[in-house]
C-alpha positions as CSV (number, residue, x, y, z in Angstrom):
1,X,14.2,-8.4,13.1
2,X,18.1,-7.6,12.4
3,X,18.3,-8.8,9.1
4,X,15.2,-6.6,8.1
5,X,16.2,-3.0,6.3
6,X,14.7,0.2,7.1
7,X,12.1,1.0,5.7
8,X,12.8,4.7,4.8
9,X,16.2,3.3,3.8
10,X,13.9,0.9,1.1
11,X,12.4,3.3,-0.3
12,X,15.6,5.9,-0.6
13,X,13.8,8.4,1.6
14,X,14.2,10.4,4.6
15,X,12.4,10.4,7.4
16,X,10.9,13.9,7.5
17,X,9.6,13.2,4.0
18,X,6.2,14.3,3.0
19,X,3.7,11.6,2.1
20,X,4.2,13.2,-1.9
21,X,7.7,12.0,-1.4
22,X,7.4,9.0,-0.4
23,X,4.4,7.7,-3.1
24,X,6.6,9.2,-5.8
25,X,9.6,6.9,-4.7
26,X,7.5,4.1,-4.2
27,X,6.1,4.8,-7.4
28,X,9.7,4.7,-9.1
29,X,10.9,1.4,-7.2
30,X,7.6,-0.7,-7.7
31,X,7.9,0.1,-11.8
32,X,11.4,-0.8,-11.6
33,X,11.0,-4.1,-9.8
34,X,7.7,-4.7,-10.9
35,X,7.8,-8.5,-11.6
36,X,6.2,-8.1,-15.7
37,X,8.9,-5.7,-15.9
38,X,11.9,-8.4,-14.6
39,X,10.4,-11.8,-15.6
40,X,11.9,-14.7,-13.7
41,X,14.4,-12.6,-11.8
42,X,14.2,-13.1,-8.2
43,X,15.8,-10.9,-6.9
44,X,14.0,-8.1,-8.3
45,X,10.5,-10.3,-6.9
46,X,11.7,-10.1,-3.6
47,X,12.9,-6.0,-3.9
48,X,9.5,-5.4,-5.0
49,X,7.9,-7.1,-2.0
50,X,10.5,-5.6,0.0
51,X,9.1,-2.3,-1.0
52,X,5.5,-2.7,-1.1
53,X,6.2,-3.6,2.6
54,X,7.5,-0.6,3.0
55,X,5.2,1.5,1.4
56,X,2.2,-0.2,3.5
57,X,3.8,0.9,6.9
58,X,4.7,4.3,5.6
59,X,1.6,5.1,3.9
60,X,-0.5,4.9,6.8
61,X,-0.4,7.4,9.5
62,X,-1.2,5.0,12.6
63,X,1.7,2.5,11.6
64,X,3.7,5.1,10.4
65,X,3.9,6.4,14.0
66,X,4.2,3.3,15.0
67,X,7.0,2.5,13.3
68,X,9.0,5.7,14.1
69,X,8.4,4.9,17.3
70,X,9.5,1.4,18.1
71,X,11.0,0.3,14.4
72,X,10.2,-3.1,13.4
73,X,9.4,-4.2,16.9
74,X,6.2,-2.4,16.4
75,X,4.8,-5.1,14.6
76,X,6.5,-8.3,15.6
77,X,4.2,-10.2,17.9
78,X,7.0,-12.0,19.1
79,X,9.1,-8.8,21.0
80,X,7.9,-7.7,24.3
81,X,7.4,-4.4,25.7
82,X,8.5,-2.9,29.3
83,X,12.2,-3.8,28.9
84,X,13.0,-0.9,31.3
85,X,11.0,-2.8,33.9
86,X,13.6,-5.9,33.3
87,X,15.5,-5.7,36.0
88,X,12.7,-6.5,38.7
89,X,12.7,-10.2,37.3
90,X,14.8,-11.6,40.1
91,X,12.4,-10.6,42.4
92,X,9.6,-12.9,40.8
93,X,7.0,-10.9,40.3
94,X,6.2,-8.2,37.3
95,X,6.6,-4.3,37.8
96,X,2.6,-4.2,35.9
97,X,1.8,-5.9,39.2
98,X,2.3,-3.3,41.7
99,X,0.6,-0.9,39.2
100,X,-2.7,-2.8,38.7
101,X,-2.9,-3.0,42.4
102,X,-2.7,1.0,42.6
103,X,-5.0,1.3,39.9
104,X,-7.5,-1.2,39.5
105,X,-5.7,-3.1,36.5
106,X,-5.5,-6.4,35.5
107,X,-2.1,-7.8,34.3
108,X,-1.8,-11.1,32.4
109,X,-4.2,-10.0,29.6
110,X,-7.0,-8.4,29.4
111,X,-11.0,-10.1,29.9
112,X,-11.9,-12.0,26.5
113,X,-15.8,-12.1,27.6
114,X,-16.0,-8.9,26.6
115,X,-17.0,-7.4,23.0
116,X,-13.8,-8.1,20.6
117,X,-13.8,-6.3,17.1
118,X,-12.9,-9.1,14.1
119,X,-9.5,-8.4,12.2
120,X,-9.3,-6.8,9.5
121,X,-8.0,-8.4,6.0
122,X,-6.0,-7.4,3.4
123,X,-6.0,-8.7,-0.1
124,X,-3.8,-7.3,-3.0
125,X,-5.0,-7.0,-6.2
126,X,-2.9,-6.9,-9.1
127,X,-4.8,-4.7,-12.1
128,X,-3.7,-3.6,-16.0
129,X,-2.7,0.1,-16.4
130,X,-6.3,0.0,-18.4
131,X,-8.3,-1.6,-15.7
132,X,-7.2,0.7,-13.0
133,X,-8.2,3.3,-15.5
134,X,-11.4,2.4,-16.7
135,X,-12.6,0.1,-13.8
136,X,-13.1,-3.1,-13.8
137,X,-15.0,-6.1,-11.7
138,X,-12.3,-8.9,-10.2
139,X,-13.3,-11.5,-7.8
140,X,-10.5,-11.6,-4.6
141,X,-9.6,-14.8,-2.8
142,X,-8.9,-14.7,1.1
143,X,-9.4,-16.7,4.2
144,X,-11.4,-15.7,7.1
145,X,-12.8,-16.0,10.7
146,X,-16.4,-16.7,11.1
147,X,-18.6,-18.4,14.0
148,X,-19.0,-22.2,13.3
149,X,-22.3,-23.0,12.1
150,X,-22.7,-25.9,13.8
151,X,-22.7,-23.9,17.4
152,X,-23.7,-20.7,16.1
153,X,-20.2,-19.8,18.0
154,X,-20.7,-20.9,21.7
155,X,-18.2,-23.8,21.4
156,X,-20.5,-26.3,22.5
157,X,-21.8,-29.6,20.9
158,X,-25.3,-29.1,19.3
159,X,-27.7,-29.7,22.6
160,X,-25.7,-28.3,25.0
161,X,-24.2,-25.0,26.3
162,X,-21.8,-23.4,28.2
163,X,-21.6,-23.1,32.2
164,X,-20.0,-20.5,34.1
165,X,-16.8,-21.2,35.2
166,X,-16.8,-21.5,39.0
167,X,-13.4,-20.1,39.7
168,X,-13.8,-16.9,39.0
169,X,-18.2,-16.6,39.2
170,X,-18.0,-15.7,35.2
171,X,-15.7,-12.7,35.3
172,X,-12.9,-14.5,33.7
173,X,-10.5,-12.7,36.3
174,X,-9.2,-13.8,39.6
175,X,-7.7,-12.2,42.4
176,X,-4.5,-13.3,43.5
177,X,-1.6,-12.6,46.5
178,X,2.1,-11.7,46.0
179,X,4.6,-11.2,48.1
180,X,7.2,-8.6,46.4
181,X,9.8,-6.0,48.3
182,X,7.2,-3.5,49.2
183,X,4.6,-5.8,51.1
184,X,1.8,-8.2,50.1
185,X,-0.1,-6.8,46.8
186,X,-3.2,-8.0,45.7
187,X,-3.6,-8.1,41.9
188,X,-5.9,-9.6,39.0
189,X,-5.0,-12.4,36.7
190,X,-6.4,-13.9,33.9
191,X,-8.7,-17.4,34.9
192,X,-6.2,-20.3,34.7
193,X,-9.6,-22.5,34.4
194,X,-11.3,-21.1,31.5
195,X,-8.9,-18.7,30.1
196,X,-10.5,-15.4,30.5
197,X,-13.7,-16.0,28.9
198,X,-16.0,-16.8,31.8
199,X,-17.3,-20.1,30.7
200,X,-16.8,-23.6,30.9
201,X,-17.1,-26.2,27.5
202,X,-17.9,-29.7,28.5
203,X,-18.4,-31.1,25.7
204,X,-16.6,-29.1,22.7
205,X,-18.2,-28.6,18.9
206,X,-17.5,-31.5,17.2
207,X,-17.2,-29.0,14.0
208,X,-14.3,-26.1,15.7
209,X,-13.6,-28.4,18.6
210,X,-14.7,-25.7,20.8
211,X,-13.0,-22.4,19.9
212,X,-17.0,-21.3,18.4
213,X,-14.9,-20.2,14.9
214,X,-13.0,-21.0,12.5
215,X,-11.2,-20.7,9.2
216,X,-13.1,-20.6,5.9
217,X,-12.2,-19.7,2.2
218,X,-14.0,-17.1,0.8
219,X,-14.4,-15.4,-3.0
220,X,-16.2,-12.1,-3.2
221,X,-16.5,-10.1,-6.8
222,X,-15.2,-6.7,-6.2
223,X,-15.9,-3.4,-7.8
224,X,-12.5,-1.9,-8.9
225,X,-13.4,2.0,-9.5
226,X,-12.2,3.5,-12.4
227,X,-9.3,6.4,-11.8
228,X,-7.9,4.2,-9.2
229,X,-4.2,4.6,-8.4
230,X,-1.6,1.8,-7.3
231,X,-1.1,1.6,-3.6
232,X,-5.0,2.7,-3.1
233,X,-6.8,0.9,-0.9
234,X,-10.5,-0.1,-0.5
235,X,-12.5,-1.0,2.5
236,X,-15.2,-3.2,2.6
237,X,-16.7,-2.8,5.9
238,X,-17.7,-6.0,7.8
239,X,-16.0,-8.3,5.3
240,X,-13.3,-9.2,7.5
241,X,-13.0,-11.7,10.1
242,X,-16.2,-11.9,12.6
243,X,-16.1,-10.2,15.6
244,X,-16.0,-12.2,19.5
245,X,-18.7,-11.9,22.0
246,X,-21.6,-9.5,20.4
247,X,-18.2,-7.7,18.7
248,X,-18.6,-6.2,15.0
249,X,-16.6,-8.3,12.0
250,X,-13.3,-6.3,10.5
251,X,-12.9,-4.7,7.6
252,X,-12.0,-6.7,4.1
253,X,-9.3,-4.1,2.8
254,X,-8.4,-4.8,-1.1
255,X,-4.6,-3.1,-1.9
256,X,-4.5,-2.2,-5.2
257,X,-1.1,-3.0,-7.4
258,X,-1.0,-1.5,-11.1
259,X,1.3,-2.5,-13.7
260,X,3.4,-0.1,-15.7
261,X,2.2,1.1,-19.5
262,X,4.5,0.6,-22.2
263,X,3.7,4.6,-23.2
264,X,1.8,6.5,-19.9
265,X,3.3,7.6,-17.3
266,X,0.9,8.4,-14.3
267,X,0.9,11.2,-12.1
268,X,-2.4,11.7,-10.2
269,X,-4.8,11.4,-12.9
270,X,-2.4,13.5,-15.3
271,X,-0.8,11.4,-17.9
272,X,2.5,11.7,-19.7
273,X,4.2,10.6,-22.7
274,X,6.3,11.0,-25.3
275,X,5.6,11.3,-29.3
276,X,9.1,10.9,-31.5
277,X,8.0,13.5,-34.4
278,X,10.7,13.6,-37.7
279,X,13.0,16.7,-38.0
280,X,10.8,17.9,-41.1
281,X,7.2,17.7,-39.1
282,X,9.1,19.8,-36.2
283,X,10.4,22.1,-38.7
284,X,7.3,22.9,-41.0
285,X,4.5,22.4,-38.4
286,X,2.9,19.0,-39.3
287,X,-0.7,17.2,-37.9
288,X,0.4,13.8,-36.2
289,X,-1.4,11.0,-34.7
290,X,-0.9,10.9,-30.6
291,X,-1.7,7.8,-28.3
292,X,-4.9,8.7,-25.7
293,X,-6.8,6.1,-23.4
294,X,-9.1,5.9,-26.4
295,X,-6.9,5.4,-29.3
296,X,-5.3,8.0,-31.7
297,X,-5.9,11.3,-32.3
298,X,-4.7,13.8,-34.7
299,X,-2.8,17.2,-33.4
300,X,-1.1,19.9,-34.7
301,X,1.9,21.3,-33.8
302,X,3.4,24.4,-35.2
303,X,6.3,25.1,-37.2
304,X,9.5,25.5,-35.5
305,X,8.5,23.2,-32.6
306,X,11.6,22.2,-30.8
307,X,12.5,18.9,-29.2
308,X,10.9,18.8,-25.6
309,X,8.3,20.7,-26.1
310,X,5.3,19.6,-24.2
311,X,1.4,19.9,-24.9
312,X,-1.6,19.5,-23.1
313,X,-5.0,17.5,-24.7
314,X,-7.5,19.0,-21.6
315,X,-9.8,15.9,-19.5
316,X,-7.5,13.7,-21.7
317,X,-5.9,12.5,-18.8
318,X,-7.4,9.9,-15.8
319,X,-11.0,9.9,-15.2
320,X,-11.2,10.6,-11.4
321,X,-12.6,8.5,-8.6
322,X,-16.3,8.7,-8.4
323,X,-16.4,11.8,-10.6
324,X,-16.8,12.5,-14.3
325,X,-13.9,15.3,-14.2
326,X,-10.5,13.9,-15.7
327,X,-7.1,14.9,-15.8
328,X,-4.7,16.2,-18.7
329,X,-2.9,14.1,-21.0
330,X,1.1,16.0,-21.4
331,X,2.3,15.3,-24.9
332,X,6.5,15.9,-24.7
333,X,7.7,15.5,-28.7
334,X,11.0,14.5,-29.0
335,X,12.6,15.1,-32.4
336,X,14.5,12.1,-34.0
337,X,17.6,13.2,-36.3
338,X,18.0,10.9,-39.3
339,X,20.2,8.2,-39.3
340,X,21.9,6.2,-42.7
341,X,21.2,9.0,-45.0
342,X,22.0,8.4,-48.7
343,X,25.0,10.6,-50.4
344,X,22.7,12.5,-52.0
345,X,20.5,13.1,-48.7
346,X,23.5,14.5,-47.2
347,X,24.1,16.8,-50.0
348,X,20.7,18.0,-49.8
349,X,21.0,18.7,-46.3
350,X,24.2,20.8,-46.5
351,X,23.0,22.8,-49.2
352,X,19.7,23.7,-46.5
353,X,21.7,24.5,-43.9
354,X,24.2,26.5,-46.4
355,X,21.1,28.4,-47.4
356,X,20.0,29.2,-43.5
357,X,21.5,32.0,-42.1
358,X,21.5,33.2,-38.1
359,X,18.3,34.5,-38.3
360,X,16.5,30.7,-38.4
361,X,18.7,29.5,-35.6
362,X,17.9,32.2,-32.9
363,X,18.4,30.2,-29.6
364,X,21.7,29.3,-30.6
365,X,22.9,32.4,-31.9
366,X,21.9,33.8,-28.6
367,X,23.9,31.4,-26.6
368,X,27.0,31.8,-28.3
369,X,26.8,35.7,-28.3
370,X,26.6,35.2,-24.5
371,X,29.2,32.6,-24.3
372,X,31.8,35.1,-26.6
373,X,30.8,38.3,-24.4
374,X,31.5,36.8,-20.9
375,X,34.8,35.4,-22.5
């Protein structure tokens, strides 16, 4: 796990950062890495995986904690806990030992005859700026664990069953004697002789060769929600992987990714944008066309509008999940100066601002009256 980067060093955060924080930065590095946005670079491909990694352990609360916690070691399956307890290893027997024979415990796993919840799945989904706003239907891909059909899950070849293993009478657990420094200790151990699950397979599924599961492909049409945001998630209960011994299936979980809009910027379910208006339209006041999710619309701005000046179109903005409220749609002009003007342009133009006196340019008379006072 060396090689692997923090993950609040990924995303350019701190680690007392608010969840707002840390969706705005993901926000900022997914658009920038966004593989439409860097076509055949891989670099940037494996950034933006690098972040959505990220964002998917420090998104959620429960890993979140985790992670804080123990780091990456939180969710390698191949790093071992109790490394404090290392040091009792010469004596050839483990420190979990003596405490299962205190308590009641059992070390060496825990009993798989009991009820075991499936695992949940996750499946990104990649959708268009317009069919995360709007909605849309999209049919997901993923690979599952489900009982065979063949054994309906008991592991055994059709006509026969399962007997009780006769080590350990069923309970998949067996009692066992250690000697370690403090005296003889009794503990319990998982069943060398059927594993832990209490049962015997004599003559395995010919179909899952005696697990009673296994791995199938599914496809499952999904409804995307419109006003959905990237990095959302949505849970389809019991669509995951089936669940062991009378245990309930996982969760299907479909991680949405949206691609950036040549124009919108989203915040929420406000929108943003910018409108380039001429120098004359921002001067005289002028009625202009303005980009919204459904097309153009005319506006009017008034004379004298100055460059950065924002406007708000009310429920213009992102209709919100399961709701028929929207947000606003933020209008920022930005005033374009003329380029390549003719002689006689130009001429024109001096003899305009010849003609204007202070009184039209009242921001920047003020500034240089301040500027001249305090010097």
């Amino acid at each position: 796990m060396a090689d692997k980067r923090d993950y609040y060093e990924v995303l350019g955060v701190s680690k007392g950062s608010s969840d707002d924080e840390i969706k705005k930065a993901y926000r900022k590095l997914a658009k920038k890495y966004h593989p439409d946005m860097n076509p055949g670079d891989k670099e940037a491909e494996q950034k933006f995986k690098e972040v959505n990694e990220a964002y998917d352990v420090l998104s959620d609360s429960d890993k979140k904690a985790k992670y804080d916690a123990y780091g990456h070691a939180a969710f390698d399956p191949s790093a071992g806990g109790g490394a404090g307890f290392g040091g009792f290893g010469d004596f050839g027997f483990d420190i979990g030992d003596i405490f299962s024979s205190f308590f009641g415990g059992s070390s060496g796993g825990s009993r798989r005859n009991g009820p075991v919840r499936g695992d949940d799945i996750n499946v990104r989904v990649t959708l268009s700026f317009e069919e995360a706003v709007f909605g849309v239907k999209k049919e997901v891909s993923f690979n599952k664990i489900q009982k065979c059909g063949s054994c309906s899950g008991s592991g055994a070849e059709a006509g026969s069953a399962p007997k009780t293993c006769t080590a350990c009478g069923g309970s998949g657990q067996v009692r066992v004697q250690q000697r370690t420094p403090l005296g003889m200790m009794q503990t319990t151990r998982q069943c060398d002789s059927c594993h832990g699950t209490g049962k015997i397979i004599e003559k395995p599924c010919h179909e899952c060769r005696g697990a009673g599961y296994v791995r199938v492909s599914k496809k499952l049409d999904v409804n995307i929600p419109a006003g959905i945001d990237d990095g959302q998630r949505i849970a389809l209960r019991g669509q995951g992987s089936d669940g062991r011994n009378g245990g309930p299936a996982g969760d299907l979980n479909i991680i949405v990714s949206v691609r950036p809009h040549a124009v919108f910027e989203r915040d929420g379910y406000d929108l943003y944008c910018e409108v380039p208006i001429t120098y004359a339209e921002a001067t005289l006041g002028a009625e202009i066309e303005v980009p919204t999710l459904e097309g153009k619309q005319k506006y009017t701005i008034p004379e004298g509008t100055q460059t950065g000046t924002m406007f708000t179109l009310r429920q213009k903005g992102v209709q919100y999940v399961n709701s028929k409220s929207r947000g606003n749609l933020n209008i920022t002009v930005i005033v374009e100066v003329p380029k390549n003007l003719s002689e006689e342009q130009k001429n024109l133009l001096r003899k305009f601002a010849d003609s204007c006196g202070d009184k039209n340019y009242t921001k920047r008379t003020k500034f240089f009256k301040k500027f001249f006072k305090g010097n």
